[in-house]
N, C-alpha and C positions, 0 to 999 in steps of 0.2 A: 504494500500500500504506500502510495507518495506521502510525504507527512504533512502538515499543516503548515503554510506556508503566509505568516503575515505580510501583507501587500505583494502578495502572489502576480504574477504580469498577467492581464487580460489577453487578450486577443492582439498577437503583435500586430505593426499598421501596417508589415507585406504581409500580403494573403499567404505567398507561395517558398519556403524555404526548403530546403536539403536534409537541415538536420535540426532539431530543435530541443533544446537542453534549459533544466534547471540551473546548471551552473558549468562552467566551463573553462576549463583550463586551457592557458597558452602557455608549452613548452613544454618537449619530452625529454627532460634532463632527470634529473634523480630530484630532482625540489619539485618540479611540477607533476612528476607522475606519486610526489610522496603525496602533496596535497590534492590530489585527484583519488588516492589511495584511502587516504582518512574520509573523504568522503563518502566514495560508495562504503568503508566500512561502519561509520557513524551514525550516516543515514542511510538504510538501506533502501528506502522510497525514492529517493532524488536522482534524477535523471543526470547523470554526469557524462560528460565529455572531452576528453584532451584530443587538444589537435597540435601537431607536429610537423613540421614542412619538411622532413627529409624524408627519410624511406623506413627509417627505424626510428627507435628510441636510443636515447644517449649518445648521440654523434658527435657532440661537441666537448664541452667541456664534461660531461659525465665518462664520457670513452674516452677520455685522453689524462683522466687523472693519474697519478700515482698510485693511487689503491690504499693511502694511508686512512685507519683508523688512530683519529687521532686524541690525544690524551685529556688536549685542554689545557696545557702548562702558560705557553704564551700569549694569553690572551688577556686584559687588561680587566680584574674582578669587578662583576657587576656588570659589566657588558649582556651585550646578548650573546657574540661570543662566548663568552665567558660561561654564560649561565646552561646554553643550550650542548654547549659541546662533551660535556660531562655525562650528561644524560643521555643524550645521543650515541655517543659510543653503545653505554651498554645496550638502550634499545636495538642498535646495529647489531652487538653481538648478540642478542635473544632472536633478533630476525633470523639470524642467518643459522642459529641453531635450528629454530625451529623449520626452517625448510631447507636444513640440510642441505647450503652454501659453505663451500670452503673459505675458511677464516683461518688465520694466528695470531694470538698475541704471544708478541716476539720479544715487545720491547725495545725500549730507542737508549742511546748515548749524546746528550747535549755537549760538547767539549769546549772546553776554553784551552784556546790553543797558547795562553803564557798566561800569566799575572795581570796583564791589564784588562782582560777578559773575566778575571774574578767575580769582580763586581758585578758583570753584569748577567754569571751565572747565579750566582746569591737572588737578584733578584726576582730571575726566573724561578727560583726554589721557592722563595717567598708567594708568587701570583702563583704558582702548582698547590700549594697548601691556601689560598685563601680560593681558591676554585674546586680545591674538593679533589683533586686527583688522586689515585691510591696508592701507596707504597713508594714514592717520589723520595728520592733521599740522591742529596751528596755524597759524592765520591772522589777517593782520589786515585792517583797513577797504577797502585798496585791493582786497585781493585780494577778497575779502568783495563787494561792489560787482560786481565781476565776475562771480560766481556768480550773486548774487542782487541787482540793481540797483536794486530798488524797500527793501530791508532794509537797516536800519543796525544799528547794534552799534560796542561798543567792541574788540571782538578775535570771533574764532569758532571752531569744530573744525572742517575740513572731511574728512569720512567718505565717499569716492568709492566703497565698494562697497555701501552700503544701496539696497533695491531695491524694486519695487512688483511684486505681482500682485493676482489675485482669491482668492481664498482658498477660494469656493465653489467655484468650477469645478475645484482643487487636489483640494476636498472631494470632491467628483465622481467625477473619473479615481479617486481613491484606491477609493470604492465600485467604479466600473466593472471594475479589476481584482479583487477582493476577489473580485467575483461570477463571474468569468472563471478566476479559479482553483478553486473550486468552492465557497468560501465562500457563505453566505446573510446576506443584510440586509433586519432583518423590520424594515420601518416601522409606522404605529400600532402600534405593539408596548409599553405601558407597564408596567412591573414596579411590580406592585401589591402583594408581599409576595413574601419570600426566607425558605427552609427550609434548614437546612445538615440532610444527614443523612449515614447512618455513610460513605456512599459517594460523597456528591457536595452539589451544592447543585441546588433546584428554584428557580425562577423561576417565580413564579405572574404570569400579564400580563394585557390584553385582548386578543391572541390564543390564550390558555389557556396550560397548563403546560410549560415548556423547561427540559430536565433536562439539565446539565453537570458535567464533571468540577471543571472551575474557573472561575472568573469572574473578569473583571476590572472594575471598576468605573471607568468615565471620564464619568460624569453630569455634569459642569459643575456648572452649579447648582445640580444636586439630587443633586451628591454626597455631602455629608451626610445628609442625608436615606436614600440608599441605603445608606452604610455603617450606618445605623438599623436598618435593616430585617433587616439579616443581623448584629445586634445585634454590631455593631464601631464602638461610637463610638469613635474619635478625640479627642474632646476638642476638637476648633474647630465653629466654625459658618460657615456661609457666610453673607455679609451682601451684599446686594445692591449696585451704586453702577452710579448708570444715568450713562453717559456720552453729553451732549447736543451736535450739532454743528449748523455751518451750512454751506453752501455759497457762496463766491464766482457774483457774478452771472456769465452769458456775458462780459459786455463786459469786465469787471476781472480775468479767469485771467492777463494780463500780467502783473500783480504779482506774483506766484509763478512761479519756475521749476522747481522741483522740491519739496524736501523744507527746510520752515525751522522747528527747534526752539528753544524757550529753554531756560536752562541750570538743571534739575529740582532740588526740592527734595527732597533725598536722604533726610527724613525721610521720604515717600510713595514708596510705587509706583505712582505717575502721574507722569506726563511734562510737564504742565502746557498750555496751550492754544498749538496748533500748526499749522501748516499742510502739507497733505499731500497731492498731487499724484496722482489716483488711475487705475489703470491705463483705467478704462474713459473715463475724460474727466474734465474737472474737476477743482476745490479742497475741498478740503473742510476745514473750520476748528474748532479746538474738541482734547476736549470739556469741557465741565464736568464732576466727577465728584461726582455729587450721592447721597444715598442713594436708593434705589428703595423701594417701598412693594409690589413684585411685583417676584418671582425672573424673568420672564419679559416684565416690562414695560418698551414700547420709547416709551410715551407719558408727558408728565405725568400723567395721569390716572388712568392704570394705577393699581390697587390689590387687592390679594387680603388681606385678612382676619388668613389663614393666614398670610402669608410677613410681614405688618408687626407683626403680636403675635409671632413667631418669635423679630423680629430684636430688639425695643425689651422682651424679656422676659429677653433673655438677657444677662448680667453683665455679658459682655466687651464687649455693646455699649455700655450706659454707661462703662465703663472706657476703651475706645477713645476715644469720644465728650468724655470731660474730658480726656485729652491733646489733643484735635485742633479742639476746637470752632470756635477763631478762624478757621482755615482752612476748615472745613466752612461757617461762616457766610458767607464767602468767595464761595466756590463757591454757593450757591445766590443769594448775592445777582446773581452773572452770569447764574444760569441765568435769573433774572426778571425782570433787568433789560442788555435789548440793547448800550443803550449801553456801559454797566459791560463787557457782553463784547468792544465795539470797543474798549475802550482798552486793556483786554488784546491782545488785537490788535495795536495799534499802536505796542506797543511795541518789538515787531518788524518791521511794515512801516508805517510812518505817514499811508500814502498811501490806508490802509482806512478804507471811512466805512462808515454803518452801513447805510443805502442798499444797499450794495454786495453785503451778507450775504442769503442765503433760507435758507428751513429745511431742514435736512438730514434727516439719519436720526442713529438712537440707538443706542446699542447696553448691552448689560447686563455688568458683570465679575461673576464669581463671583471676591469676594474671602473666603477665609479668615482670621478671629480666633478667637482663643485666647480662654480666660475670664479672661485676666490683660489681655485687649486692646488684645495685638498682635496688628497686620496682618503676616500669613506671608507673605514678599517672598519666598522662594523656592521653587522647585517641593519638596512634599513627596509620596510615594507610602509607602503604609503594607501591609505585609504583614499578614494572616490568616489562618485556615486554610482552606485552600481560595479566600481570596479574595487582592486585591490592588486596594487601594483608592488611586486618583490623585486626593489629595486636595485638590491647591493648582497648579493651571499656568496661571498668567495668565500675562501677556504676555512675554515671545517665544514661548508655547510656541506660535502657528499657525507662526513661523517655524523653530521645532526640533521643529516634528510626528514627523518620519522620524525623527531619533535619538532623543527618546523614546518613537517606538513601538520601536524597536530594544531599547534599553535596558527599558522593561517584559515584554518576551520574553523579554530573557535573564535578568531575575529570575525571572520565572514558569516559564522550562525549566530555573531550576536548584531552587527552591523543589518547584515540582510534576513535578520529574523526567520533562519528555519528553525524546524524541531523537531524530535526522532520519530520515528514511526510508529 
């Protein structure tokens, strides 16, 4: 039975649409299929829909993650970061037991690579313990050695519940039940233009017209762009930053045991070049986080037109850009030059040469800046009428998929007044 629906839409004002939904998701990422997820399981009356413009689910930034389950150490207490990413793991890892998806918690090594590094592991210990993380405890060389015997460092964190999976195949099971509850997930499905009218909003796509009560908006990277369309800008832009990796050869996986970070520079939200142990085999190393020149490009070469006049037109990118440049300069000189990225490298494990490195895969962040630009570190989701736009959920959010699809339902069932069946 549908359940009770305060200011339910009448009779939308086109007679004739395609497909027509109580509520409906844009974007097949692990955040829009989580909150398409909670849905059909919440209410199981309500007509749900996610639509996807590519041919699957997870092609973007969900298929091109790292696969970290992550702990929650560096994330600034009280955040939503902060708050969801704790919880989120375990929910991750009760998913993935219960439908018997391959997982590990492996465990990570944060390393401060001398003494002036100290400090700013301490503090990292400090936000692990006011975030609730388990069994987080300093360390030093001997122990250090032990863990990771090919890594030096002057002291380390060592974080025993960060974890690996695949994130796609997360992505996956999430659609598979989506669809098993009687949800639909329309791939080639892309929203070419949004109408709000007095009763709902229309989704005009290239599968033609999808008429909803409400929408939620989980585009990754073309979620500005979406909030455009149903004329709710926000005020940030997404700026692309393509994160470049390598891979450890077969012979040299010894060097890594599991999970070894340095100790991140807290003015970025990036982690900085790391090594990362991935569930399906393999190291994989890196990344650079260089600008993209395409919202979608996993190559150097990549280039759209569109998305690099977007980014170098708009304010905050220069704004951003002269606070950061030394570092950005940084960063691309790795991405160009191999060597430069083994000695980043080695300064965590020494025993990397450059030999040792093939080319990996890449992956894209949809990072949010302000026109004052700043980069948005933590998850923001903006309300609308009729909409709910999830404008900023970079990283942890594959590892707090479940609680913030959780959480964007119960905004949206108390905003848009549904109720269970």
């Amino acid at each position: 039975m549908r359940p009770d629906c305060v200011d339910a839409p009448a009779k939308l004002e086109r007679l004739t649409v395609d497909f027509s939904f109580d509520l409906a998701v844009i974007g097949g990422g692990i955040v829009g299929l989580s909150v398409a997820l909670e849905a059909v399981q919440r209410f199981p009356g309500l007509r749900v829909g996610l639509v996807e413009k590519e041919s699957g689910v997870a092609r973007h930034q969900t298929g091109h993650n790292s696969g970290v389950i992550h702990s929650g150490v560096y994330y600034k207490p009280g955040s939503l970061k902060a708050r969801n990413c704790v919880a989120g793991a375990a929910a991750m890892v009760r998913f993935c037991q219960e439908h018997s998806l391959q997982y590990e918690i492996c465990g990570k090594v944060i390393v401060a690579i001398d003494q002036s590094e100290i400090a700013g592991l301490k503090e990292l210990h400090q936000r692990g313990i006011a975030n609730g993380v388990s069994g987080i405890e300093m360390i030093g060389v001997q122990r250090l050695k032990e863990l990771e015997p090919h890594c030096t460092g002057a002291a380390a964190l060592q974080i025993p519940g960060t974890g690996i999976v695949d994130y796609s195949t997360v992505a996956e099971k999430f659609s598979e039940i989506i669809r098993a509850k009687g949800g639909q997930v329309l791939t080639d499905c892309e929203v070419q233009a949004i109408r709000k009218t007095s009763s709902g909003v229309v989704l005009e796509t290239t599968r033609g017209d999808i008429e909803a009560a409400w929408v939620v908006n989980c585009a990754g990277l073309q979620s500005d762009r979406i909030a455009r369309l149903a004329g709710d800008d926000n005020g940030v832009k997404i700026i692309p930053f393509r994160g470049e990796y390598y891979e450890l050869a077969v012979g040299r996986r010894q060097l890594v045991r599991n999970l070894i970070y340095p100790v991140a520079d807290p003015r970025f939200p990036f982690l900085g070049v790391h090594f990362t142990r991935r569930i399906q085999g393999g190291i994989e190393v890196g990344p650079n986080a260089v600008l993209a020149f395409k919202r979608e490009g996993y190559k150097k070469s990549s280039f759209s037109m569109r998305d690099a006049v977007e980014s170098i037109s708009y304010p905050g990118f220069w704004r951003m850009a002269s606070k950061y440049w030394s570092s950005g300069i940084a960063e691309y000189y790795r991405s160009l030059n191999k060597r430069a990225f083994t000695a980043a490298l080695q300064k965590l494990v020494p025993e990397v040469r450059s030999s040792d490195l093939r080319p990996g895969g890449a992956g894209v962040r949809a990072q949010a800046v302000d026109n004052s630009g700043r980069l948005l570190d933590d998850f923001s989701i903006v309300r609308s009428e009729r909409m709910i736009h999830v404008c900023n959920v970079p990283s942890p959010a594959a590892t707090a998929s479940l609680v913030i699809g959780k959480q964007v339902i119960e905004m949206a069932s108390s905003q848009f007044q549904f109720a269970a069946a």
